[in-house]
C-alpha positions in Angstrom: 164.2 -193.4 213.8 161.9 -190.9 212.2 159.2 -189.6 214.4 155.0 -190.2 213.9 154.7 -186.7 213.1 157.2 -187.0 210.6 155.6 -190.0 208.6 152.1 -188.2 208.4 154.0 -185.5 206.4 155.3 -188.1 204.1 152.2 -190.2 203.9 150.2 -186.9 203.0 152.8 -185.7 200.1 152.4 -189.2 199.0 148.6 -189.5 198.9 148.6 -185.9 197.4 151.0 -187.0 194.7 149.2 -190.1 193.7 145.6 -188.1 194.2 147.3 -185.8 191.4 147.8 -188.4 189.1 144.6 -189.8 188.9 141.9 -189.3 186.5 139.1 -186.7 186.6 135.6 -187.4 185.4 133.0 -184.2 185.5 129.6 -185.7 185.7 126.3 -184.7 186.6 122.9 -185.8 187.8 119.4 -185.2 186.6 116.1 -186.7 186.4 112.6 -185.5 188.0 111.7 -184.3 191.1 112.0 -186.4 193.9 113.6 -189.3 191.9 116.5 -189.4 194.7 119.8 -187.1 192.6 120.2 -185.6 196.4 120.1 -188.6 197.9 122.5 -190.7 195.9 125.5 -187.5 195.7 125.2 -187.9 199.4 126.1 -191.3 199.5 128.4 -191.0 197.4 130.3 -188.3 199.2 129.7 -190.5 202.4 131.0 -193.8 200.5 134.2 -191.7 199.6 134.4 -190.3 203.0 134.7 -193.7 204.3 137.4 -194.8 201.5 139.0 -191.7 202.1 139.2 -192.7 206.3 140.1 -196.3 205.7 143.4 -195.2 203.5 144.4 -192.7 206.2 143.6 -194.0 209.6 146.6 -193.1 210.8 146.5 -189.4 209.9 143.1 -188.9 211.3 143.9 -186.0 212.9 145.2 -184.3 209.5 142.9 -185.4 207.0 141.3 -181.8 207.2 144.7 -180.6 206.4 144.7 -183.2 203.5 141.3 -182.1 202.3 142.6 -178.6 202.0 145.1 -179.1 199.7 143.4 -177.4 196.6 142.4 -180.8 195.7 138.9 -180.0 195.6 137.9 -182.7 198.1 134.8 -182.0 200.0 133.4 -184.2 202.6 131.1 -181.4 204.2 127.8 -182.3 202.6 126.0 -185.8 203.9 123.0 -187.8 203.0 121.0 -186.1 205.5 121.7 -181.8 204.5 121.4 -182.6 201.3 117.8 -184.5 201.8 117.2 -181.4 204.3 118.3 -178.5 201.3 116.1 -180.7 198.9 112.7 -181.0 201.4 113.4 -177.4 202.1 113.0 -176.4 198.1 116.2 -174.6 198.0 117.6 -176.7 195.7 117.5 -174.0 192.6 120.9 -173.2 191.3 123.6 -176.2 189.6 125.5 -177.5 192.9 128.9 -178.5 192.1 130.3 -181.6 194.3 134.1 -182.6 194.5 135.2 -186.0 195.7 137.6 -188.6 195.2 138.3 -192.5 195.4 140.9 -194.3 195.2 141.0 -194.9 191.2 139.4 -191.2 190.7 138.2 -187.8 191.0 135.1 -186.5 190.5 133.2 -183.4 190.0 129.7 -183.8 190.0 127.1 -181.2 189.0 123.4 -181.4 190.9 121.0 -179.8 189.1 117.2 -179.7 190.4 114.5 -181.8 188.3 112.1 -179.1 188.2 111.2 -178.3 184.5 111.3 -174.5 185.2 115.2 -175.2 186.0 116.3 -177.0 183.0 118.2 -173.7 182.3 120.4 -175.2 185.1 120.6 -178.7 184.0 122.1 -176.8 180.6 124.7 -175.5 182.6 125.6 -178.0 184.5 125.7 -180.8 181.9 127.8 -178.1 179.1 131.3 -179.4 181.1 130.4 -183.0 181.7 131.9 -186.2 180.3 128.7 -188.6 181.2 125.6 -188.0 182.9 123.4 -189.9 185.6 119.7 -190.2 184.8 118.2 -190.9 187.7 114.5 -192.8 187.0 112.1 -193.8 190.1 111.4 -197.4 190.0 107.8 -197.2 190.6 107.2 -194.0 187.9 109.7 -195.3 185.1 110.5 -193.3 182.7 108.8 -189.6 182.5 108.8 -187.0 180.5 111.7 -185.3 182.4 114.0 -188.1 181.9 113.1 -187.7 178.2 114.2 -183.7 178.1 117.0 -184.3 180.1 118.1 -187.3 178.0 118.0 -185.2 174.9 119.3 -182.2 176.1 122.6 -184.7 177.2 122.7 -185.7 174.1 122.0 -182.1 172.2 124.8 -180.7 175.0 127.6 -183.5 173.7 127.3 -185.9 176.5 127.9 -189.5 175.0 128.3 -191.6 177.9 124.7 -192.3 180.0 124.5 -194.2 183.5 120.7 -195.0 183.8 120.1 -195.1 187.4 117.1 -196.9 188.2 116.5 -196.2 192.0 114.2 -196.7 194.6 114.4 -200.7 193.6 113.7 -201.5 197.5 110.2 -199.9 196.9 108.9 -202.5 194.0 110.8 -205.6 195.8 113.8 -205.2 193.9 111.6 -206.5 191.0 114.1 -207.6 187.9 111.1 -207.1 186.0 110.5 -204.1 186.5 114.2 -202.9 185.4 114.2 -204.5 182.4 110.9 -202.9 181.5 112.3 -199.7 182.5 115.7 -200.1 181.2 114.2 -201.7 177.5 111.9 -198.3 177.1 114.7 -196.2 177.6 117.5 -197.9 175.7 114.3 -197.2 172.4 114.6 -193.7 173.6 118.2 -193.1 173.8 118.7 -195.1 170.6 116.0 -191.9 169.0 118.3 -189.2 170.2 122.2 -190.7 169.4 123.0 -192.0 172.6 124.7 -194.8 172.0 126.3 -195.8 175.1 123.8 -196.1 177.7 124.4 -198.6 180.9 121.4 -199.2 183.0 121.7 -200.0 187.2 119.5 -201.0 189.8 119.7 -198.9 192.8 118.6 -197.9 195.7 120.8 -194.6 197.1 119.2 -194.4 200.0 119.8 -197.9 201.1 122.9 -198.2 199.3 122.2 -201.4 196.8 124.9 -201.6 194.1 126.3 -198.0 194.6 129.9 -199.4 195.6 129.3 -202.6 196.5 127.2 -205.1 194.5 123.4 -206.0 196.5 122.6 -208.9 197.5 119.1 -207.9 197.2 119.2 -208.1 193.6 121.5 -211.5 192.5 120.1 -211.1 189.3 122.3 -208.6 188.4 125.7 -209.0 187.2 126.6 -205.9 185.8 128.9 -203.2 187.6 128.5 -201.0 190.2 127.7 -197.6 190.2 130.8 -196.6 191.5 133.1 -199.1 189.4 131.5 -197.8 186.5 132.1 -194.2 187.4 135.4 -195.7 187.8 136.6 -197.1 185.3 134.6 -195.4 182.0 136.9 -194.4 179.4 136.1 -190.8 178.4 137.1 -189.5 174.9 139.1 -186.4 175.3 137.6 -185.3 172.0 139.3 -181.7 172.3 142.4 -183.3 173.5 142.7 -185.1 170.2 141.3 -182.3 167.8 143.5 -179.5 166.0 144.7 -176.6 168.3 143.0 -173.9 169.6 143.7 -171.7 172.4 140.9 -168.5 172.7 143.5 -165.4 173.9 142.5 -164.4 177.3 144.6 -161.6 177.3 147.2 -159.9 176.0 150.4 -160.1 178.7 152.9 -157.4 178.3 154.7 -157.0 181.1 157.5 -155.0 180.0 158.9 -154.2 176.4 161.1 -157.2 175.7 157.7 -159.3 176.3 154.7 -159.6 174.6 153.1 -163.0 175.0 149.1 -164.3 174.5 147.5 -166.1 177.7 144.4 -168.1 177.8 143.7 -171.8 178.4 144.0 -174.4 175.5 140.6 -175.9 174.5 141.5 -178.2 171.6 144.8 -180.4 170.4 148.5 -179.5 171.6 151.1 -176.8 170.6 154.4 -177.3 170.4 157.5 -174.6 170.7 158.6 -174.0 166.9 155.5 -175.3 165.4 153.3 -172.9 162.7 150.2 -171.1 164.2 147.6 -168.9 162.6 145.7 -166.3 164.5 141.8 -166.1 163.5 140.3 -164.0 162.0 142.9 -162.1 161.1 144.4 -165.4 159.2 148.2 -163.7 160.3 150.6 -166.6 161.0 154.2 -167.0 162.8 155.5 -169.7 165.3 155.5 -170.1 168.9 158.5 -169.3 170.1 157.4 -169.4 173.8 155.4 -171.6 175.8 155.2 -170.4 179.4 154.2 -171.3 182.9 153.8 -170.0 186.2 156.0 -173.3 187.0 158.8 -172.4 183.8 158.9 -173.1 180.2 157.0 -176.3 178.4 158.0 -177.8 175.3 154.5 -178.9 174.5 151.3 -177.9 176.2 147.8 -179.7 175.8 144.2 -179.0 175.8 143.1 -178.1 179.4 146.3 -176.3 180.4 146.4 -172.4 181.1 149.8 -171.1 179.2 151.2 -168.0 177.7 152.8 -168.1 173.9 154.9 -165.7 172.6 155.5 -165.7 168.9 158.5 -165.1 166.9 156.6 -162.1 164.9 154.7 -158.8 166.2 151.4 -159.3 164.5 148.4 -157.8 166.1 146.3 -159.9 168.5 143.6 -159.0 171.1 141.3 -160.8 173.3 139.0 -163.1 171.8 141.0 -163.8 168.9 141.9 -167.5 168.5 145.4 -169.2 168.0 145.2 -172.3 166.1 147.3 -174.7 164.3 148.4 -173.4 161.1 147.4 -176.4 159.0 143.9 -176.9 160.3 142.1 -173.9 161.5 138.8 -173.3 162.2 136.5 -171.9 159.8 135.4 -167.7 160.1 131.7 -166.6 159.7 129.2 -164.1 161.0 126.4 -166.1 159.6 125.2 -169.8 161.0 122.6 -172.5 162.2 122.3 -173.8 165.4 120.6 -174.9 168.2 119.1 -172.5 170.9 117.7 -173.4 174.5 116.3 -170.4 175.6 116.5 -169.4 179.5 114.6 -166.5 180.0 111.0 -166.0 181.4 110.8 -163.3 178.6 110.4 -164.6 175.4 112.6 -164.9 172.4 111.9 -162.5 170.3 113.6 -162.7 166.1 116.0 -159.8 165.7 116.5 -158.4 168.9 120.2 -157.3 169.1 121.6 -159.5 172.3 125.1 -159.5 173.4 126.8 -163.4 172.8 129.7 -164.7 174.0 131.5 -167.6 172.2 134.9 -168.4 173.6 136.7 -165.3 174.9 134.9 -162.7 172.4 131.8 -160.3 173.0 129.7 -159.5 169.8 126.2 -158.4 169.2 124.0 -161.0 167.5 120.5 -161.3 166.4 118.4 -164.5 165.7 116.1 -164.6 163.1 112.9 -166.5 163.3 113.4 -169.6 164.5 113.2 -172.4 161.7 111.4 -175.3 164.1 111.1 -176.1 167.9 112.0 -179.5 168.6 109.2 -181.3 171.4 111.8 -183.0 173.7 109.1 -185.7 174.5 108.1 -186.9 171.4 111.0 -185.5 169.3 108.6 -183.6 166.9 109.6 -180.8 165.5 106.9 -177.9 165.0 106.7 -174.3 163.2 107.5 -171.3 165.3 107.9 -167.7 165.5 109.9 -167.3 168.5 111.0 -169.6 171.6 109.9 -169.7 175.5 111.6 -170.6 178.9 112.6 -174.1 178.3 112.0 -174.4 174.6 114.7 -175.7 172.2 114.8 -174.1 168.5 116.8 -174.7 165.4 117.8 -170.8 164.7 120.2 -168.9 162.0 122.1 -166.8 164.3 123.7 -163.4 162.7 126.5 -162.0 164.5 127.6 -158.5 163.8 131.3 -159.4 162.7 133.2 -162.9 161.2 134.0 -164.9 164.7 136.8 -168.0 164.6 134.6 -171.0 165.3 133.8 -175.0 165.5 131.2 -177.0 164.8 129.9 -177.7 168.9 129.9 -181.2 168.2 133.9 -181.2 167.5 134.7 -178.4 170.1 132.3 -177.1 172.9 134.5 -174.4 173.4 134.3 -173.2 170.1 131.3 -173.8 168.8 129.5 -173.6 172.1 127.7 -169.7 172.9 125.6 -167.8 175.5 122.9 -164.6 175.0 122.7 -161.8 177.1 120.2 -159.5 177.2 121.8 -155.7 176.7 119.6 -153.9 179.3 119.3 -156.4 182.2 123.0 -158.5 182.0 121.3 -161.5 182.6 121.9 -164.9 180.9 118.5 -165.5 178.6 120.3 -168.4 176.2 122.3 -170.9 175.1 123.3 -172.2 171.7 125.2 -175.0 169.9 126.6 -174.0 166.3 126.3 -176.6 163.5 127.7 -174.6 160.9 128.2 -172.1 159.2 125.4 -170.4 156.5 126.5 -170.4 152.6 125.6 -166.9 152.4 128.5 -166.1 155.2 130.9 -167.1 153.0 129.4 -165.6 149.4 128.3 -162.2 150.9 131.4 -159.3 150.9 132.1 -155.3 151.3 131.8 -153.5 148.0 134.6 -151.0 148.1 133.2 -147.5 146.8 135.1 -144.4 146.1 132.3 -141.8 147.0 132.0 -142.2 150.9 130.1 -140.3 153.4 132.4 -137.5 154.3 132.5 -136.7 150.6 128.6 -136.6 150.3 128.6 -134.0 153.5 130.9 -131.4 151.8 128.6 -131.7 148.9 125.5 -131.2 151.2 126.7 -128.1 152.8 126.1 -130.0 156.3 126.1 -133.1 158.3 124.7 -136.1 157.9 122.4 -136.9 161.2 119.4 -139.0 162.6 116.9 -137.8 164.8 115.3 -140.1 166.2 111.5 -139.3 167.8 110.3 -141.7 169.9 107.0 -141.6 172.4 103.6 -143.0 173.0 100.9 -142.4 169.9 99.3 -139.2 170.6 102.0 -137.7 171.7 102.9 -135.3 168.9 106.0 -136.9 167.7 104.4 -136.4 164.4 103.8 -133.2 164.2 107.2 -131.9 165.8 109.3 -134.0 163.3 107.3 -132.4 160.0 107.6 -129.2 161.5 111.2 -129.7 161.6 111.4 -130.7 158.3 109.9 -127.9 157.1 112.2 -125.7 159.0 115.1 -127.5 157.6 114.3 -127.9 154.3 113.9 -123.5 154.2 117.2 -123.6 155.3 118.4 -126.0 152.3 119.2 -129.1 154.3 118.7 -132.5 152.2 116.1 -134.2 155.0 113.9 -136.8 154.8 111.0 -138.0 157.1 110.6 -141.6 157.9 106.9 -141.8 159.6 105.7 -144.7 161.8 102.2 -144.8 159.8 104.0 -144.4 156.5 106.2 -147.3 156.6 103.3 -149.4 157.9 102.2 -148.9 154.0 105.2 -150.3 152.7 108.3 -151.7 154.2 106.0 -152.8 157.4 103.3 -153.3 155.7 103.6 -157.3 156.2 103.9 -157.0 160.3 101.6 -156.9 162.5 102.0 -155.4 166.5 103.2 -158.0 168.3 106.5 -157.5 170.8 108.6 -159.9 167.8 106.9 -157.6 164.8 108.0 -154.3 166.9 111.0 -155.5 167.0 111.4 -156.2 163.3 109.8 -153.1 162.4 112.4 -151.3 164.0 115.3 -153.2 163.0 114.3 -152.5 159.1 113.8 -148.7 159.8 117.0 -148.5 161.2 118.5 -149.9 158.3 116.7 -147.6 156.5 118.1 -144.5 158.4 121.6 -146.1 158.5 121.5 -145.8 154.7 120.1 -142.1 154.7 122.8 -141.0 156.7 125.3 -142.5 155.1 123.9 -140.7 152.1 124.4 -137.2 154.1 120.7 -136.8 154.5 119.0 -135.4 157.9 116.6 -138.2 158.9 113.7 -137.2 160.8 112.6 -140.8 162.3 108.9 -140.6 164.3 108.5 -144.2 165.7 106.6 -145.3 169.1 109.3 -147.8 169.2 108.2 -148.5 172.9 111.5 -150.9 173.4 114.7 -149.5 174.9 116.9 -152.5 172.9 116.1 -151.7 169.9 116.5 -147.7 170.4 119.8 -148.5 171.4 120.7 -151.1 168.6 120.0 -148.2 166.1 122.0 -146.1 168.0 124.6 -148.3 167.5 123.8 -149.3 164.1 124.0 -145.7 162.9 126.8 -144.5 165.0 126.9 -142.1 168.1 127.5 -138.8 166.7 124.8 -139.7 164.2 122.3 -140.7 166.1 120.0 -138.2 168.3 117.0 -139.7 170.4 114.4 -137.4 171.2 111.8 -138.4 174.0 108.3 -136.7 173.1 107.1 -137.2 177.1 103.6 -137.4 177.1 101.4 -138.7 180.2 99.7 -142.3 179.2 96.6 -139.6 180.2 97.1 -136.6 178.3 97.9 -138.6 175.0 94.8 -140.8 175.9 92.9 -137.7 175.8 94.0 -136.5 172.6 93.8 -139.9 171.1 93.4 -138.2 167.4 93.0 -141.8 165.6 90.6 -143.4 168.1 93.2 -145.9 168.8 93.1 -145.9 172.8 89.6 -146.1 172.7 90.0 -149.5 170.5 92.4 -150.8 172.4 90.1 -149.8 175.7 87.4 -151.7 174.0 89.5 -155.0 173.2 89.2 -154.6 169.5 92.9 -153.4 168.8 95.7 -155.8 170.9 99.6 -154.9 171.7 98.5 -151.1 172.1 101.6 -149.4 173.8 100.6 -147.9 176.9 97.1 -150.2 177.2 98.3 -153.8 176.6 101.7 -153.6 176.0 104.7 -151.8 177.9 106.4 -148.4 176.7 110.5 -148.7 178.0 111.0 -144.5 178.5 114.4 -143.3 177.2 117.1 -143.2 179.7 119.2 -140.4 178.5 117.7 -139.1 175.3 119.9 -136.2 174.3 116.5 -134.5 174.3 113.6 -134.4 176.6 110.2 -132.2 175.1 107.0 -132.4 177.7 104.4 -131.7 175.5 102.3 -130.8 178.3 104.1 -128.2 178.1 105.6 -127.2 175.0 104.0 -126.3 171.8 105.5 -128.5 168.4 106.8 -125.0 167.7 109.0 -124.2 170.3 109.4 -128.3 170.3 111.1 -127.7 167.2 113.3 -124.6 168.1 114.9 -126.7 170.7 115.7 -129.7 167.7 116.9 -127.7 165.7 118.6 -125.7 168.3 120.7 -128.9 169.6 121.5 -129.2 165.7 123.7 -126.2 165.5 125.2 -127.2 169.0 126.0 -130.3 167.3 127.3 -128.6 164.2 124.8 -130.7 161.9 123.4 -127.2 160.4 125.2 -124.0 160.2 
């Protein structure tokens, strides 16, 4: 006769095996503040604690070994910490729950209801299958409900629980829910969600969370819990074409060379035709391999390594797909931005963006509207706050693999990172992709730079003056090009005044017109150099992002960024155009230095205190650094 101990171990492999088979549903919960989200995953967890007890009674003793099984069960937070965490205000990041029932598992995302988090509620909803809109019965529905409704919807959420709670404190009034539920269906219908089920609750008492109330007999619909249940979720990437972003690539020794990285659409199979993007090289898998031995087939969701039957070049953020049906290639689209940073957007700003698995620099230009979440209007802009939602062209700075997000959010789905700080300031949905990308290609010349240097006599180069007004940057860079044109270098000075007459002459001095400003004049130098001229740039260009864009844009060894360092006082003092005095008197706004901030080079490859050193000797050391450089002879 086996012994107890025995049995538990078989009951547990048995439970575990069954909890493997079952179902997952990612979900999450939103709504305003104080409309009960805490509350309700708190019961929840408790409900399933209980389910989870009443299956195992007789393995009490090892249901913590049970619940540490990887399975991501987690019984640890109660109704009452999570009411503490949310009186406490703490509440400020998206908190991920795990638990299971009999039929399912679940992972639930909490986000807080604060509009100043909605950044959260972005992230939390990006993953999930169906959300929970939480309304208080006595408030109905409020403009948060509203954003949060639409950004669901924007995010590719199609399945909507509306979770009218706090019934107990209006007397379980069926009137009131169908008011309630009757606006919001109007609402929903506005903003494509089409499947939208509406339940009375109340999570802290626990009416018609897993068991129907009898406090509200009129009500004959589900649970919440037996909806949660039993919902059937389109696995819209599980029926798509194949794609599988590479992760990296997995060479472990010479007779091996496979491509790892999780499967976001569709299914491979061994010996079927693939096409890598945007390379558009194919060959056929060969291999599909697991830490647990070969497959035959993978699917979307699983974590493989293919090797392919041909050596064609791959790298990380590439994109296998099926050969028949792959994604389109562009560096040029539209789509929708929700923009997460306390600083604001601002139109051409080089930010890093990830989409998939690959980095690349991209730039948004103005956006074309701003959609109002509340009233769905959608109104001119020039550039988006915390919170706000735009319709954008978004240029990235090379042809990316990609979907349209509403047929893969893997794909078509992308974040913005701010180059100085790391931080996370938006995210965006791609719709497609713009004509243009498609129309627009490389010219192939046969005169190239290196052939316009040898005819110069010397090296193509940028340098690139930047410092407060007043602080001689000027005056250094025309007494450099007078130095160099004596010593019969092709130069050419691009002025910050000058180009206001011209190319700038349309923008004003605002942080978004800076920023365009700059973004022109490096173009402008770009060109120069490429032509094998000496650019002399003098530019305030008070913003550390956009110096470092054009040194990118131009190329290292091109680029040379000179800091004219000049005390705010000194160059006040000097003040040869009566500017500081204007901006001191209100008349002149965005003055760098008064009203508006000046970012100090890092690591110029030259420092000049003027305080110090007269634009003579200012020059000596330019063109000094020149010949170390090898630019001039």
């Amino acid at each position: 006769m086996p012994r107890q101990s025995e049995l538990i171990a078989e009951d547990i492999e048995q439970y575990l095996e069954r909890h493997a088979r079952k179902s997952m549903l990612r979900f999450i919960t939103c709504g305003s503040v104080d409309d009960g989200k805490s509350t309700l995953i708190g019961r929840m967890l408790y409900e399933s604690k209980m389910l989870f007890d009443d299956q195992l009674t007789a393995l009490e003793k090892d249901s913590r070994k049970v619940g540490t099984q990887g399975d991501g069960l987690d019984f640890a937070l109660l109704v009452d910490g999570l009411a503490a965490e949310r009186e406490q205000g703490i509440t400020i990041d998206v908190a991920y729950r795990y638990f299971t029932t009999e039929r399912r598992k679940f992972v639930v995302a909490d986000t807080p209801g604060h509009e100043q988090y909605t950044r959260n509620m972005v992230t939390g909803a990006s993953t999930a299958d169906l959300a929970v809109i939480l309304v208080d019965a006595r408030k109905g529905v409020l403009a948060q409900t509203r954003r949060h409704s639409f950004l669901a919807s924007l995010l590719g959420i199609r399945h909507v629980v509306l979770a009218v709670n706090k019934l107990d404190l209006v007397g379980y009034s069926q009137e009131v829910f169908e008011r309630i539920s009757g606006e919001y269906a109007e609402f929903a219908a506005e903003i494509g969600l089409s499947d939208v089920v509406a339940i009375p609750l109340s999570a802290y008492v626990g009416d018609n969370l897993t068991e129907r109330s009898d406090n509200t007999p009129w009500w004959t619909g589900p649970t919440l819990m037996d909806h949660l249940e039993s919902v059937e979720i389109e696995d819209e990437a599980g029926s798509g074409p194949f794609r599988m972003p590479v992760q990296w690539v997995n060479r472990p020794h010479l007779d091996f060379r496979g491509f790892s990285g999780r499967i976001v659409g569709g299914a491979v199979r061994v010996g079927e035709r693939v096409r890598v993007l945007p390379s558009g090289r194919e060959s056929t898998v060969a291999r599909i391999v697991t830490m647990d031995g070969d497959l035959q087939e993978a699917i979307a969701g699983q974590s493989v390594t293919i090797t392919l039957t041909d050596e064609i070049d791959i790298s990380r953020g590439d994109v296998l797909a099926g050969a028949d049906s792959p994604p389109d290639t562009a560096d040029q689209f539209e789509g929708h931005v929700v923009w997460m940073s306390e600083h604001e957007m601002l139109p051409e700003r080089p930010y890093l963006c990830q989409i998939g698995t690959m980095t690349v620099q991209a730039r948004i230009t103005r956006p074309k509207y701003k959609i109002n979440v509340n009233t769905l209007e959608k109104t001119a802009t020039s550039t988006l706050v915390l919170n706000e939602i735009g319709m954008c062209n978004i240029s990235f700075d090379r042809r990316v693999p990609f979907d349209a997000y509403t047929e893969n959010r893997e794909t078509g789905g992308f974040i913005l990172i701010d180059r100085i700080t790391n931080a996370t300031v938006g995210a965006g949905m791609l719709t497609h992709a713009l004509r243009r990308s498609h129309n627009i290609h490389w010219q192939t010349v046969d005169i190239d730079a290196e052939a316009r240097t040898r005819l110069n006599g010397h090296r193509s180069q940028v340098v690139w003056l930047t410092g407060l007004s007043g602080s001689g940057k000027s005056t250094i860079a025309n007494e450099v090009e007078r130095r160099l044109y004596a010593l019969g270098c092709h130069t050419y000075l691009l002025d910050g005044d000058n180009i206001r007459h011209g190319l700038g002459r349309d923008l004003g001095f605002t942080p978004a017109d800076r920023v365009e400003n700059i973004r022109r004049v490096t173009e402008v130098a770009r060109l120069m150099a490429d032509a094998g001229l000496i650019v002399l740039a003098s530019f305030i260009s008070p913003f550390r992002a956009e110096r470092n864009a054009a040194r990118e844009a131009i190329g290292e060894g091109l680029f040379c960024e000179v800091h004219v360092d000049t005390p705010l006082g000194v160059a006040e003092q000097r003040d040869p155009k009566g500017l500081y005095k204007k901006a001191r008197q209100g008349v002149l706004e965005n003055f760098t230095g008064v009203d508006s901030p000046y970012e100090a080079p890092e690591s110029p490859e030259l420092r000049i205190d003027t305080t110090t050193t007269s634009p003579a000797e200012a020059a000596d050391q330019i063109i000094e650094h020149l010949r170390r450089r090898r630019v001039i002879a």
